[in-house]
C-alpha positions as CSV (number, residue, x, y, z in Angstrom):
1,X,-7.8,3.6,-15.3
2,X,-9.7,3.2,-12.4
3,X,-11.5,6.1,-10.9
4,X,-13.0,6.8,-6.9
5,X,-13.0,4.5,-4.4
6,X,-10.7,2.0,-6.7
7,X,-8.1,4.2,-6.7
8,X,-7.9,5.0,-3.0
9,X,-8.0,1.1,-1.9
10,X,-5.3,0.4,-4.7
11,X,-2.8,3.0,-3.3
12,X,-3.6,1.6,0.2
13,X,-2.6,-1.9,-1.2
14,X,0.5,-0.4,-2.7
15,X,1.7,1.4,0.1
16,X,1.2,-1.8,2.1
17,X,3.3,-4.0,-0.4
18,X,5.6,-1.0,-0.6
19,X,6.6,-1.8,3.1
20,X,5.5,-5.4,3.4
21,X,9.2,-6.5,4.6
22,X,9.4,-3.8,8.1
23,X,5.4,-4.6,8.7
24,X,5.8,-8.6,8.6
25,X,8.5,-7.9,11.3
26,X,6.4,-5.2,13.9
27,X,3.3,-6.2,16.2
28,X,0.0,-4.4,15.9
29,X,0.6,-1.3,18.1
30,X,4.0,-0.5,15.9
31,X,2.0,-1.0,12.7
32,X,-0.3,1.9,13.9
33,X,2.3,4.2,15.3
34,X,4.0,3.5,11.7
35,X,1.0,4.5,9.6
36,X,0.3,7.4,11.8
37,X,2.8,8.7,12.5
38,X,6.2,7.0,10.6
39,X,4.4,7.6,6.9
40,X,2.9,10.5,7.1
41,X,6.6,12.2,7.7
42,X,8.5,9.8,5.2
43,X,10.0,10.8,2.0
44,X,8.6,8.2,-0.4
45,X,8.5,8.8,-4.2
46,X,5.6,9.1,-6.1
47,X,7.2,7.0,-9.0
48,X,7.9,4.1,-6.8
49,X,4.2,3.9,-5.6
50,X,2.6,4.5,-8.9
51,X,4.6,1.8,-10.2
52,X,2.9,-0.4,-8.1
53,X,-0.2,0.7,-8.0
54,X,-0.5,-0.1,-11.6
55,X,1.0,-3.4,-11.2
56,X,-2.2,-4.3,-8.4
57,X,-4.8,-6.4,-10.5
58,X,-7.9,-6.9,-8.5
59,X,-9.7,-9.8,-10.1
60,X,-12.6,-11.2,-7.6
61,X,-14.1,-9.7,-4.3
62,X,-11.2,-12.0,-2.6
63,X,-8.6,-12.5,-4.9
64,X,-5.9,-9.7,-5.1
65,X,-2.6,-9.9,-7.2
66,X,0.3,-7.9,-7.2
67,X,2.9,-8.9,-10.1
């Protein structure tokens, strides 16, 4: 397990892939109204985004996978 900095970019990535589908389909200025203010009240759960944070493998500086 990963621990600082790691951990906080990983659950970024997973909350991104998490919603990919509804962010592919809005233009910038709903993609910041969404994480600012859409998220933050959304009922999510915690099993759903740990399960894919531990599926993120970070293997170079550019190369990100998410199985």
């Amino acid at each position: 397990m990963w621990g600082g900095y790691e951990v906080v970019f990983n659950i970024g990535l997973a909350l991104l892939k998490m919603h990919e589908d509804q962010l592919l389909k809005m233009k910038f200025e709903q993609i910041l109204t969404f994480f600012t203010d859409t998220l933050p009240k959304e009922s999510m759960d915690p099993d759903d985004l740990i399960a894919i944070y531990k599926r993120i493998r970070v293997k170079t500086k550019n190369h990100i996978h998410v199985s």
